[in-house]
N, CA, C and O atoms as CSV, one atom per row, in Angstrom:
chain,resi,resn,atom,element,x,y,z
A,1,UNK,N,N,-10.263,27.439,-48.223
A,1,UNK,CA,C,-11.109,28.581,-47.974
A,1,UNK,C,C,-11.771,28.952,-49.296
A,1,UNK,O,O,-11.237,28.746,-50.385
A,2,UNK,N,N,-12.542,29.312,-49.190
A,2,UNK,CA,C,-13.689,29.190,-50.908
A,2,UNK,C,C,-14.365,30.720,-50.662
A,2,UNK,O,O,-14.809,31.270,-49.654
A,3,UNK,N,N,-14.261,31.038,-51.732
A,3,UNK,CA,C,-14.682,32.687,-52.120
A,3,UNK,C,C,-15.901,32.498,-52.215
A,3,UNK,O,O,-16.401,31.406,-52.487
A,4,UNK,N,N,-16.700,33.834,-51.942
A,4,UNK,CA,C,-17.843,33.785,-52.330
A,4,UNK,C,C,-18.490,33.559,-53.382
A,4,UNK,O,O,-17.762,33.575,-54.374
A,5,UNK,N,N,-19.703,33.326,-53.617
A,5,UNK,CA,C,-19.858,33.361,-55.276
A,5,UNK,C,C,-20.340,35.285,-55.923
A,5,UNK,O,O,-20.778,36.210,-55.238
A,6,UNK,N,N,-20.117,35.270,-56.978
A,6,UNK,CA,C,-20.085,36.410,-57.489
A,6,UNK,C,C,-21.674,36.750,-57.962
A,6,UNK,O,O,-22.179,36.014,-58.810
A,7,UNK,N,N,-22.335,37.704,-57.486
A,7,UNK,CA,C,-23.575,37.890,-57.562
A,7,UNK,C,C,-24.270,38.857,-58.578
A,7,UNK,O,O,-25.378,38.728,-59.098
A,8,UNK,N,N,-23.435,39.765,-58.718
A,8,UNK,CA,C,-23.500,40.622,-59.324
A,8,UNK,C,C,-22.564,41.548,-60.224
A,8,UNK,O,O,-21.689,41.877,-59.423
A,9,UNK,N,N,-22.281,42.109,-61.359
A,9,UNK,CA,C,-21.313,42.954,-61.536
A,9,UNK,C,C,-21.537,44.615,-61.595
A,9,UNK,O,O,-22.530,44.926,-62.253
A,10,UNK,N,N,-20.973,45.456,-61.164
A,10,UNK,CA,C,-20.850,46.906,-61.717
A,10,UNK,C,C,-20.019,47.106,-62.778
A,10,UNK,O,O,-18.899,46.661,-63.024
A,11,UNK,N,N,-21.198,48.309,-63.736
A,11,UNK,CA,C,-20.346,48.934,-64.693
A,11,UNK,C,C,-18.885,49.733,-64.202
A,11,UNK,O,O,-18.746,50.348,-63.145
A,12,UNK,N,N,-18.076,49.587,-65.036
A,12,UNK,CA,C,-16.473,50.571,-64.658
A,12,UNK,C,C,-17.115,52.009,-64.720
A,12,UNK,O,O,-16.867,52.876,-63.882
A,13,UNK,N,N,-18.027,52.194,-65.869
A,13,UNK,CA,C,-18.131,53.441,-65.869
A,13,UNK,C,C,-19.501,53.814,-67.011
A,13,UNK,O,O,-20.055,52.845,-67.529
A,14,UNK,N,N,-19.860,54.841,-67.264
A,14,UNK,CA,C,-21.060,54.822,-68.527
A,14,UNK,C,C,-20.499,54.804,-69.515
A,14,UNK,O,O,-20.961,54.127,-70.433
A,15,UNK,N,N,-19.226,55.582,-69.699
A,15,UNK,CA,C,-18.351,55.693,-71.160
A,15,UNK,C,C,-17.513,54.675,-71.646
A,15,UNK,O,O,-16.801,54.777,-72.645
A,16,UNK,N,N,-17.647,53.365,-70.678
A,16,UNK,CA,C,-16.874,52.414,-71.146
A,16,UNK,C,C,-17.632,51.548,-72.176
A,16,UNK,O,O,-18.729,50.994,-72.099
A,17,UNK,N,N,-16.564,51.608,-73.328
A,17,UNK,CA,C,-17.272,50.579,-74.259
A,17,UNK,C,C,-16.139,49.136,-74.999
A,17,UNK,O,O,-14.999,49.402,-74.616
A,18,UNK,N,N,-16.129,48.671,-75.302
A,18,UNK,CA,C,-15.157,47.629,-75.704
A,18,UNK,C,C,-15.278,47.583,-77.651
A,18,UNK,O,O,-15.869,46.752,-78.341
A,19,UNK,N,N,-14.478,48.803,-78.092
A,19,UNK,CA,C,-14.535,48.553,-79.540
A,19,UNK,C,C,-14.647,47.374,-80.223
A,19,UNK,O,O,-15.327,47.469,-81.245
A,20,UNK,N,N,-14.334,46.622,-80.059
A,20,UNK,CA,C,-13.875,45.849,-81.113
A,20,UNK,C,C,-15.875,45.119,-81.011
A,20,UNK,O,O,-16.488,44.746,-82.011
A,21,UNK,N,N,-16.403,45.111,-79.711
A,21,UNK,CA,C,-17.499,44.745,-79.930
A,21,UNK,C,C,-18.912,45.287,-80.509
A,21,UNK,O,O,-19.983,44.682,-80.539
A,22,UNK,N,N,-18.523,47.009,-81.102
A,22,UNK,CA,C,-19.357,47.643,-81.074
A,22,UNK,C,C,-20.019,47.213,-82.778
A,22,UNK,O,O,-19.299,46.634,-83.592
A,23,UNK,N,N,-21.399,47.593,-83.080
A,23,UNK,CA,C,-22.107,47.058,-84.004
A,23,UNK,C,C,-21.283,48.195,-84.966
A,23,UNK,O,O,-20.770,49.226,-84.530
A,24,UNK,N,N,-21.284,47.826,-86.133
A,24,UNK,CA,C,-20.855,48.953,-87.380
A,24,UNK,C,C,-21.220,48.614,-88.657
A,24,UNK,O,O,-21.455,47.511,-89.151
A,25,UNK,N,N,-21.243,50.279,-89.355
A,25,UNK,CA,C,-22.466,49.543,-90.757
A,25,UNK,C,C,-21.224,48.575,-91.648
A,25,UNK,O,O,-21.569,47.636,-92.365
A,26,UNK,N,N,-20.279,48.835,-91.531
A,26,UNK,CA,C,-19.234,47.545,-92.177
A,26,UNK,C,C,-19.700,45.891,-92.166
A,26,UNK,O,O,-19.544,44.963,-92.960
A,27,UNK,N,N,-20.389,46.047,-90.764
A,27,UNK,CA,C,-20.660,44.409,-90.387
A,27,UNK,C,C,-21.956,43.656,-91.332
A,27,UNK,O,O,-22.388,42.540,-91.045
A,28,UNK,N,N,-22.491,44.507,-92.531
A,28,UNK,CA,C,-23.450,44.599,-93.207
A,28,UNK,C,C,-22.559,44.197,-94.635
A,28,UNK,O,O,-21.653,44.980,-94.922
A,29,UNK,N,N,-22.801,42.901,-95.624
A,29,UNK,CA,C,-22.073,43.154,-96.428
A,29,UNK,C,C,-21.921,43.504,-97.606
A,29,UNK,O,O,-22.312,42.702,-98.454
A,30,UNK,N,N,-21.219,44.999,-98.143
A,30,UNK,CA,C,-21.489,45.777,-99.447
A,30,UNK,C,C,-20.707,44.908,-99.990
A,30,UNK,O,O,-19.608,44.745,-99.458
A,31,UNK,N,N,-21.060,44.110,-101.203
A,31,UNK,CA,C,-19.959,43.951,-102.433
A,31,UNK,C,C,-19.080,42.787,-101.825
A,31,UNK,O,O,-19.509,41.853,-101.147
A,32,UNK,N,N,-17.934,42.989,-102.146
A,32,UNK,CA,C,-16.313,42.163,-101.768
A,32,UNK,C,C,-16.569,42.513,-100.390
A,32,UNK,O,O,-17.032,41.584,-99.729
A,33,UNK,N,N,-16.419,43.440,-99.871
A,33,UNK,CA,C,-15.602,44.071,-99.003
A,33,UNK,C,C,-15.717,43.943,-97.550
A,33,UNK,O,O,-14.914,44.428,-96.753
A,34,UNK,N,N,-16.709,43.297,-97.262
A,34,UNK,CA,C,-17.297,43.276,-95.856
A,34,UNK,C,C,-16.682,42.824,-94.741
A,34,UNK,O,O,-16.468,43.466,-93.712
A,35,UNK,N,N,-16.357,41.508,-95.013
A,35,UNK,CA,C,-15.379,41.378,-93.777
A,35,UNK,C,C,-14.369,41.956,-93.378
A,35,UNK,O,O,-14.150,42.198,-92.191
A,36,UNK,N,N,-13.602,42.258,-94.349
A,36,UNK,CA,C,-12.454,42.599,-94.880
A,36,UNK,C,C,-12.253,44.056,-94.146
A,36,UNK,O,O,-11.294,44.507,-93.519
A,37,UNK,N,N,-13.255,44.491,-94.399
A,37,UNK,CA,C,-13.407,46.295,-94.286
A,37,UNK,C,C,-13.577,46.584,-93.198
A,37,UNK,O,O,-13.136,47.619,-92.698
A,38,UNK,N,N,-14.434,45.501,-92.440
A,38,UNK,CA,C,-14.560,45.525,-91.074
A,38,UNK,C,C,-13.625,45.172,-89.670
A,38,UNK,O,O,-13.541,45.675,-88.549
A,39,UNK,N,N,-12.996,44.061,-90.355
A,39,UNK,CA,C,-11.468,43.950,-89.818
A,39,UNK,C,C,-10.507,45.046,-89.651
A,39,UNK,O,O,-9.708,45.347,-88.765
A,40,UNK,N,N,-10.806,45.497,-90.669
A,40,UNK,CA,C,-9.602,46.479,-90.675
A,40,UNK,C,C,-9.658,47.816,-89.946
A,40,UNK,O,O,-8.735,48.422,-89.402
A,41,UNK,N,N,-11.170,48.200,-90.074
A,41,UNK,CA,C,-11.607,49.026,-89.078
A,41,UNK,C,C,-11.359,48.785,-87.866
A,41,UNK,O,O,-10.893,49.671,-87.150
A,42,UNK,N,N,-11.608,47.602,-87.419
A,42,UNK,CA,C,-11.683,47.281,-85.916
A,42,UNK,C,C,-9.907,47.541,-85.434
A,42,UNK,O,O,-9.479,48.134,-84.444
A,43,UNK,N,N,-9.184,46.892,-86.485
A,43,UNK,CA,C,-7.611,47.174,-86.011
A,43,UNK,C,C,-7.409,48.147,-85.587
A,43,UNK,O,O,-6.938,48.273,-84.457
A,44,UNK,N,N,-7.768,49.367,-86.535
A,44,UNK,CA,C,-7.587,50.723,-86.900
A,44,UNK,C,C,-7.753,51.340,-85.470
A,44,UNK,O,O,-6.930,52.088,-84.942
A,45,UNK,N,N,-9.272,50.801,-84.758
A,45,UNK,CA,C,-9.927,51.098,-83.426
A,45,UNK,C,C,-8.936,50.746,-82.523
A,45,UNK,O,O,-8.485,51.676,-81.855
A,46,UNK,N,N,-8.461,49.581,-82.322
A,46,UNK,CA,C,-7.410,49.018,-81.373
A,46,UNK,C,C,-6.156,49.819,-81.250
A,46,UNK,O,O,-5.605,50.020,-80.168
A,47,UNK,N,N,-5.743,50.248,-82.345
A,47,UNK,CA,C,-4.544,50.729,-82.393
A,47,UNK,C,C,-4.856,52.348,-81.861
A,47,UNK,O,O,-4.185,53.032,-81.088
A,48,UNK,N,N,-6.127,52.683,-82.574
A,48,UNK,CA,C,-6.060,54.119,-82.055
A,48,UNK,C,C,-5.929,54.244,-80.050
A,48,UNK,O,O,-5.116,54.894,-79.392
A,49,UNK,N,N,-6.866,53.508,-79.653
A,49,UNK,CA,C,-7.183,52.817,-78.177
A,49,UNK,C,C,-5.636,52.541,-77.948
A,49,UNK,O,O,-5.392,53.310,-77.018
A,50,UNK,N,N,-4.669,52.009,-78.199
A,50,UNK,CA,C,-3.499,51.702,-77.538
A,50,UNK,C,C,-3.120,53.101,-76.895
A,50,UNK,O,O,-3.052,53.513,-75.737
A,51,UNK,N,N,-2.774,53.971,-78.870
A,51,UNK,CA,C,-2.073,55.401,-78.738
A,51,UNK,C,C,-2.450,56.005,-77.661
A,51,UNK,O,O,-1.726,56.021,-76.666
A,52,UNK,N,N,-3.726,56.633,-77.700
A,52,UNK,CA,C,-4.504,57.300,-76.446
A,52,UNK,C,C,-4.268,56.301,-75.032
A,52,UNK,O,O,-4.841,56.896,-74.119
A,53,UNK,N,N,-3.762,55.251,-74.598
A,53,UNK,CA,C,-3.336,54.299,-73.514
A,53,UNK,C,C,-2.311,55.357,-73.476
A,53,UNK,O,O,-2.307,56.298,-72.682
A,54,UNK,N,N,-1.480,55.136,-74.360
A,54,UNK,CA,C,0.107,55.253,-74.103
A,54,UNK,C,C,0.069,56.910,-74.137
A,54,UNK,O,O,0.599,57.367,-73.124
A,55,UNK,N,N,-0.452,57.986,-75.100
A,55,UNK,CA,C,-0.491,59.354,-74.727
A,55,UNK,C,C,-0.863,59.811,-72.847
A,55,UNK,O,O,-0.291,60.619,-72.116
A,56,UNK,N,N,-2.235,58.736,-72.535
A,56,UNK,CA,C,-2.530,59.197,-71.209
A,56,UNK,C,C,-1.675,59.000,-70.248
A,56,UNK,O,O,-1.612,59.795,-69.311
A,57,UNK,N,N,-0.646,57.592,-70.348
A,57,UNK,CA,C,0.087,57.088,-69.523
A,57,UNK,C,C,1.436,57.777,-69.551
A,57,UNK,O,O,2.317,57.525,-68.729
A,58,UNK,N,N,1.559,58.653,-70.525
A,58,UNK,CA,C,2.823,59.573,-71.026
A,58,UNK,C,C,2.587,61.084,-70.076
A,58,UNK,O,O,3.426,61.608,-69.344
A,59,UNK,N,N,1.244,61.541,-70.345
A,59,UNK,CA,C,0.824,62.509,-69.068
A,59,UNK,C,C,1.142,62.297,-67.798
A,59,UNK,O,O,2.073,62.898,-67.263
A,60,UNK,N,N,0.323,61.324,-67.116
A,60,UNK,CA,C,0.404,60.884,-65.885
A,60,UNK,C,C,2.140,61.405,-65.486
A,60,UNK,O,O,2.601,62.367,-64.873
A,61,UNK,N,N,2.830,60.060,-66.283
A,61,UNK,CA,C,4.597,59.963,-65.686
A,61,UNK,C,C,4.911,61.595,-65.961
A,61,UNK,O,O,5.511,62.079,-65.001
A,62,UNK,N,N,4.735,62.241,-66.687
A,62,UNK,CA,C,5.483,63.683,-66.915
A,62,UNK,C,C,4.330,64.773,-65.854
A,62,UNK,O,O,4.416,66.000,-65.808
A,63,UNK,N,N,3.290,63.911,-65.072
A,63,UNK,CA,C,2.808,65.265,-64.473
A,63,UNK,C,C,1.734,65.969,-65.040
A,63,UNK,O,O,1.184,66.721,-64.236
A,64,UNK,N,N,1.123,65.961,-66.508
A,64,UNK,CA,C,0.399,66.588,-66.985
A,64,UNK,C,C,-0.764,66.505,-66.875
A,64,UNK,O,O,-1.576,67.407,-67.079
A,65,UNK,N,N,-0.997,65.309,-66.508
A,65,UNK,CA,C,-2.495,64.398,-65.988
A,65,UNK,C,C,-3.219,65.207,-64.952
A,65,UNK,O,O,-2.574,65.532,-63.955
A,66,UNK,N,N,-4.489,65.579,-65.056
A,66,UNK,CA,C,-5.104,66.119,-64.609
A,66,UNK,C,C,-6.694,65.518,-63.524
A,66,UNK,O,O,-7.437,66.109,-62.741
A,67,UNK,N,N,-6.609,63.856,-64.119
A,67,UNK,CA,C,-7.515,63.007,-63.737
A,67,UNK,C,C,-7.034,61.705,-63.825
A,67,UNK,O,O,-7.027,60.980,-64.820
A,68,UNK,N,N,-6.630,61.468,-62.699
A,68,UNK,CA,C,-5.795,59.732,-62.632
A,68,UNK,C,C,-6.572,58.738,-62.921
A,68,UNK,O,O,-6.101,57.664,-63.296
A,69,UNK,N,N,-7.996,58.965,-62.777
A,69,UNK,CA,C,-9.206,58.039,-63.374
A,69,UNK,C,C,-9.358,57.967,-64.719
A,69,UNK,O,O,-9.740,56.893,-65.183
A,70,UNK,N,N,-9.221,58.546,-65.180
A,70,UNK,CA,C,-8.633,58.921,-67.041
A,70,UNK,C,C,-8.139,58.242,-67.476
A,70,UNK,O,O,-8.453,57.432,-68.348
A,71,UNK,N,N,-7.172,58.444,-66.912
A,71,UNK,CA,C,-5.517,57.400,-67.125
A,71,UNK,C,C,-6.070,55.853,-66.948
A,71,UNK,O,O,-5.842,55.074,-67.874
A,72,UNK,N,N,-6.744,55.414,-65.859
A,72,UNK,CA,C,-6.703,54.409,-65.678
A,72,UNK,C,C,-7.985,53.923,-67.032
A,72,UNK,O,O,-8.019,53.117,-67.962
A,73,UNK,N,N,-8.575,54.590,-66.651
A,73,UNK,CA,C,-10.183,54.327,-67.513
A,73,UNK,C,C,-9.399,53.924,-68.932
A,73,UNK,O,O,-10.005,53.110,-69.628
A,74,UNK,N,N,-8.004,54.448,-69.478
A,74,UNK,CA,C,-7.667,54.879,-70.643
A,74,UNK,C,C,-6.788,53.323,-70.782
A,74,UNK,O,O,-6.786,52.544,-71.735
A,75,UNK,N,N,-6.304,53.254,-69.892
A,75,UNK,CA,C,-5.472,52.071,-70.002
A,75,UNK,C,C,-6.125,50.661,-69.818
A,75,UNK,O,O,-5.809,49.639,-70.426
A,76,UNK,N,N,-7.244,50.819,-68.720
A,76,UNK,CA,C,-7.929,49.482,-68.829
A,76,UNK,C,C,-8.832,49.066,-70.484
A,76,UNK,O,O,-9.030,48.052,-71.152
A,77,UNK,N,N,-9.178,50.560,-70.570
A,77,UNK,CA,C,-9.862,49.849,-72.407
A,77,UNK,C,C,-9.124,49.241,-73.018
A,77,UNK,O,O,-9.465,48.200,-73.580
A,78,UNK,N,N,-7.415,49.925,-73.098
A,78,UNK,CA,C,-6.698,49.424,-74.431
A,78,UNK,C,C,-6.130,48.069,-74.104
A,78,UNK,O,O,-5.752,47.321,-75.006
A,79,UNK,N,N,-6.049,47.677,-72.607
A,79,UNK,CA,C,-6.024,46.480,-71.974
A,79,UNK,C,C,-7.248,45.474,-72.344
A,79,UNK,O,O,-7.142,44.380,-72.898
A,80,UNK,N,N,-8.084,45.927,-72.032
A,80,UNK,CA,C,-9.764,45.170,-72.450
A,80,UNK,C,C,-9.659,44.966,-73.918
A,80,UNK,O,O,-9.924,43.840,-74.339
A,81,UNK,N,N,-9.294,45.941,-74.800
A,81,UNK,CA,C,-9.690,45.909,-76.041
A,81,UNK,C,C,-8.436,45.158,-76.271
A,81,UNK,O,O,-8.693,44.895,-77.446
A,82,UNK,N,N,-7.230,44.580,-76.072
A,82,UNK,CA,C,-5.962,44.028,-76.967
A,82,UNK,C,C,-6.639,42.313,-76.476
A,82,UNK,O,O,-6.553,41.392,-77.288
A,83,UNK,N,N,-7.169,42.132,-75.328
A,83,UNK,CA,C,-7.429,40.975,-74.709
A,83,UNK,C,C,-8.694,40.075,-75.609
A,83,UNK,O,O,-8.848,38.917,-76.000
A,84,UNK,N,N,-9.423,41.312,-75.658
A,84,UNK,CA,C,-10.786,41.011,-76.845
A,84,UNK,C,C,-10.301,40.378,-78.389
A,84,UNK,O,O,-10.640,39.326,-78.933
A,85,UNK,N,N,-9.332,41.510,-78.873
A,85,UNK,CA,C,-8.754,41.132,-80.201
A,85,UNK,C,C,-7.693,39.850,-79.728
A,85,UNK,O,O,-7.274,39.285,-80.738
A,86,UNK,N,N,-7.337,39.454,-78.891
A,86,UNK,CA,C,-6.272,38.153,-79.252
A,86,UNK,C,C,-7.831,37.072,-79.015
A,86,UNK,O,O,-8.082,36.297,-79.939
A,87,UNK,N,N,-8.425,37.081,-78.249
A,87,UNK,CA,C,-9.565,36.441,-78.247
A,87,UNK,C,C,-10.580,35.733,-79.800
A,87,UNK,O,O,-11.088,34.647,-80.077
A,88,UNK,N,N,-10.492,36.684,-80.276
A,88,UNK,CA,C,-11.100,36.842,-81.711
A,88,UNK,C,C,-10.045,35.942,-82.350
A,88,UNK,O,O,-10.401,34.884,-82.869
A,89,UNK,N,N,-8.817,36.295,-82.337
A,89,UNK,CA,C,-7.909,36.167,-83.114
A,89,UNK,C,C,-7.443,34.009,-82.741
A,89,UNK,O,O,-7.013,33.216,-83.578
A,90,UNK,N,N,-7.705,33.779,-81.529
A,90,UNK,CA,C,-7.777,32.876,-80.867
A,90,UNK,C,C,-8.930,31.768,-81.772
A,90,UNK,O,O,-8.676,30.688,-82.306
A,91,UNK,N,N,-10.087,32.430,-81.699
A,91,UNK,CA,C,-11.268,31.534,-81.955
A,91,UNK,C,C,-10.849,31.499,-84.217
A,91,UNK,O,O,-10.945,30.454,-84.862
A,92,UNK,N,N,-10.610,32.302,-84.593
A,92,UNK,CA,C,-10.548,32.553,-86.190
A,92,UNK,C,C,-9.471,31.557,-86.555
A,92,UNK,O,O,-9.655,30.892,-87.574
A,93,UNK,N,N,-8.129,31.330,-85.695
A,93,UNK,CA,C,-7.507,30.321,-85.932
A,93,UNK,C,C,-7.728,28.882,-85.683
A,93,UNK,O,O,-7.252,28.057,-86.463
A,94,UNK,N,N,-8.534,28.462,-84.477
A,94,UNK,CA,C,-9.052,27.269,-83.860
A,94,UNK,C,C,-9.864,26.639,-85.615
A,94,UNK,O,O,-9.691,25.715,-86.410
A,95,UNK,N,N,-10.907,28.035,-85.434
A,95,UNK,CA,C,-11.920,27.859,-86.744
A,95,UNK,C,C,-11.377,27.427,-88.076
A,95,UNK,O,O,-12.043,26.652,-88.762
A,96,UNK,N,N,-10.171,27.891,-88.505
A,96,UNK,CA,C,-9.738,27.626,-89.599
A,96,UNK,C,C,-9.347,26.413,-89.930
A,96,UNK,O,O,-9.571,25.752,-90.944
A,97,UNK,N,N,-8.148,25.962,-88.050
A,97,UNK,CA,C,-7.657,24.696,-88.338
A,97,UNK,C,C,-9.074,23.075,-88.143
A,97,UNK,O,O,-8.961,21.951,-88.632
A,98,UNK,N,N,-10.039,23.532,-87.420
A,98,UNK,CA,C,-11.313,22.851,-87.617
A,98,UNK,C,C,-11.592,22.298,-88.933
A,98,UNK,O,O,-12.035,21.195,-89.254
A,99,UNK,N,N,-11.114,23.655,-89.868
A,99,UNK,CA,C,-11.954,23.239,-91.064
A,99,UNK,C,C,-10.813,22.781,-92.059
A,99,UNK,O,O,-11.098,22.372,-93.184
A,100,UNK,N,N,-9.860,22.841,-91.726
A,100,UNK,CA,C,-8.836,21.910,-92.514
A,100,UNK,C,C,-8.772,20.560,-91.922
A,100,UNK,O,O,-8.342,19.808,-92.797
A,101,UNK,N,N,-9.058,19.769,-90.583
A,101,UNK,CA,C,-9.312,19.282,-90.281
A,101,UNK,C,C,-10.385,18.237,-90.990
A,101,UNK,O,O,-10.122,17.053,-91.200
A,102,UNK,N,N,-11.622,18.870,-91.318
A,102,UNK,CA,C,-12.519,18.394,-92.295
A,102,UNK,C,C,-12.203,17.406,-93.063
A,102,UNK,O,O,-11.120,17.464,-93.646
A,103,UNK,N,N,-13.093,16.227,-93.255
A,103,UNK,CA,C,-12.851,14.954,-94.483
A,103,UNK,C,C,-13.648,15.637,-95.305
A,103,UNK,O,O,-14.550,16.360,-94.883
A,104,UNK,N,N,-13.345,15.444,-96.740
A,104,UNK,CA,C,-14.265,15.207,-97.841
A,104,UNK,C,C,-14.560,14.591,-98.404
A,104,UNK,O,O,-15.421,14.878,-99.236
């Protein structure tokens, strides 16, 4: 039995965004620091995105939750966004061992 084909997608929502993909003046490079600075930012983003997962999902179970779409909206980013960063993290290692790979 064969699924349809997929024609189209809808947005989750207008406020959904996927940090780790968003443009930032870091990605511009001052000095040393550019990649570097920008990495670290982006972690910084991920991790904040987990907390707020796990604060909303801490509401919900205790009752405090006031919008179950919240919650979810809150948990699918930090879901989206950990999936994005192993992704990244996926292709930077492939890349590296590529280039050790390399003859000279």
């Amino acid at each position: 039995m064969a699924l349809p084909p997929i024609t189209s997608v809808s947005p989750i929502g207008a406020e959904f965004k996927i940090p780790a993909l968003e443009p930032t003046t870091a990605a511009k490079p001052t000095g040393g620091d550019g990649f570097g600075h920008m990495l670290a930012e982006q972690i910084g983003k991920l991790a904040e995105t987990q907390t707020e997962s796990a604060a909303q999902a801490q509401k919900l179970a205790t009752g405090q939750a006031e919008d179950v779409s919240e919650v979810v909206m809150a948990v699918e980013r930090a879901s989206l966004s950990l999936q994005v960063a192993a992704q990244v993290r996926n292709k930077a290692v492939e890349a590296y061992q590529e280039i050790f790979r390399m003859q000279v």
